[in-house]
C-alpha positions as CSV (number, residue, x, y, z in Angstrom):
1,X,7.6,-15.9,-6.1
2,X,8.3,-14.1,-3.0
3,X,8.0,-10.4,-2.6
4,X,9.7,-7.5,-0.7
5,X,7.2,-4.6,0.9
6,X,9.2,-2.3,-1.1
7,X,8.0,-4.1,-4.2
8,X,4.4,-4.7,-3.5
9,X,4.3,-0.8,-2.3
10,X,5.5,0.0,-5.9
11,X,3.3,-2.7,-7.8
12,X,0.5,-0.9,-5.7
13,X,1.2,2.5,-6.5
14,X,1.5,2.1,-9.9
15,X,-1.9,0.4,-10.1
16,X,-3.8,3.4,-7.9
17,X,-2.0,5.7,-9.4
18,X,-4.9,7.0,-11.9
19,X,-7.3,7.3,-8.8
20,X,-5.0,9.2,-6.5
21,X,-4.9,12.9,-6.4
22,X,-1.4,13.9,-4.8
23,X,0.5,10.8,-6.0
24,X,3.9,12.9,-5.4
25,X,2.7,13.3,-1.3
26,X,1.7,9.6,-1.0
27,X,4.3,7.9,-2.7
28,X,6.7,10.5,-0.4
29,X,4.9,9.2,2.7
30,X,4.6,5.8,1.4
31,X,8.2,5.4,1.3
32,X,8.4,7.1,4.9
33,X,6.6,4.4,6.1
34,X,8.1,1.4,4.4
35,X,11.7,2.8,6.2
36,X,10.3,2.7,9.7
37,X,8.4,-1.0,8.9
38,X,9.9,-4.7,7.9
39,X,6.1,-6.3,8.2
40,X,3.1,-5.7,6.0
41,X,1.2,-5.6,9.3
42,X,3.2,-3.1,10.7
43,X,3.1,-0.8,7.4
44,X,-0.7,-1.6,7.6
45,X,-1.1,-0.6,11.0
46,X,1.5,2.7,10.5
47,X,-1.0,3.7,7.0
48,X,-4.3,3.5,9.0
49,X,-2.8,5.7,11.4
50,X,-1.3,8.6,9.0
51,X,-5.3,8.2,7.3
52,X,-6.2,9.2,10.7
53,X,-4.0,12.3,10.8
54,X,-4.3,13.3,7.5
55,X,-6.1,16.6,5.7
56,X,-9.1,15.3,3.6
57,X,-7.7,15.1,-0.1
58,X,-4.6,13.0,1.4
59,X,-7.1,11.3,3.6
60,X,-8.8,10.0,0.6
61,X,-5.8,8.9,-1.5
62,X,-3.8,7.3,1.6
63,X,-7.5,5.2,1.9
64,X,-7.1,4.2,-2.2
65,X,-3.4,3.1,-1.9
66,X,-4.4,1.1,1.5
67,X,-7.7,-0.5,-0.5
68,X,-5.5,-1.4,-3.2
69,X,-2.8,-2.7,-1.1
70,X,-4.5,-5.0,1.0
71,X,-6.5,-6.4,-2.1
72,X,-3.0,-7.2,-3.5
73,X,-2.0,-8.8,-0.1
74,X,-4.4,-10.9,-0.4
75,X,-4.0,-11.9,-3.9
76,X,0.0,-12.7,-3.0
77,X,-1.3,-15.0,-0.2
78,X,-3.7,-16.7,-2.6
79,X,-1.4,-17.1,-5.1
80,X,1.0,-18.4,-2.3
81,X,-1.7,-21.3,-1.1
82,X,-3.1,-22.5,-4.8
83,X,0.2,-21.6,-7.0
84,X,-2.8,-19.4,-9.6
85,X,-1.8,-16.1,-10.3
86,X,-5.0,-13.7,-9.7
């Protein structure tokens, strides 16, 4: 199963969701980032930089969604090399 950034960003939100505080803000700059980005590096790389920049509240949840994220990434990628869902 392949899937789009788009779609992993929305699989992601949905399961940090209950831990983030603003999740009107970060899914708003979320989906700013995923327009400027085709790669999950990229969108990795563009995230940790907005954490950098942002108030502390939005600091916080951009650090959840990113923690979250990346687990999933690598749960794609394992699913990807052993064919197991995790």
């Amino acid at each position: 199963m392949t899937f789009s950034l788009e779609h992993l960003v929305n699989m992601v939100l949905e399961e940090a969701r209950p831990y983030i505080s603003e999740i009107n803000w970060t899914r708003e700059k979320i989906d700013k980032i995923v327009k400027k980005v085709s790669q999950i590096d990229e969108f990795i790389t563009v995230l940790e930089k907005e954490i950098e920049k942002a108030a502390s509240t939005r600091k916080t949840d951009l650090k959840i969604f990113l923690t979250y994220f990346q687990k999933r990434v690598k749960n794609v990628a394992r699913e990807r090399n052993t064919g197991r869902k995790f």
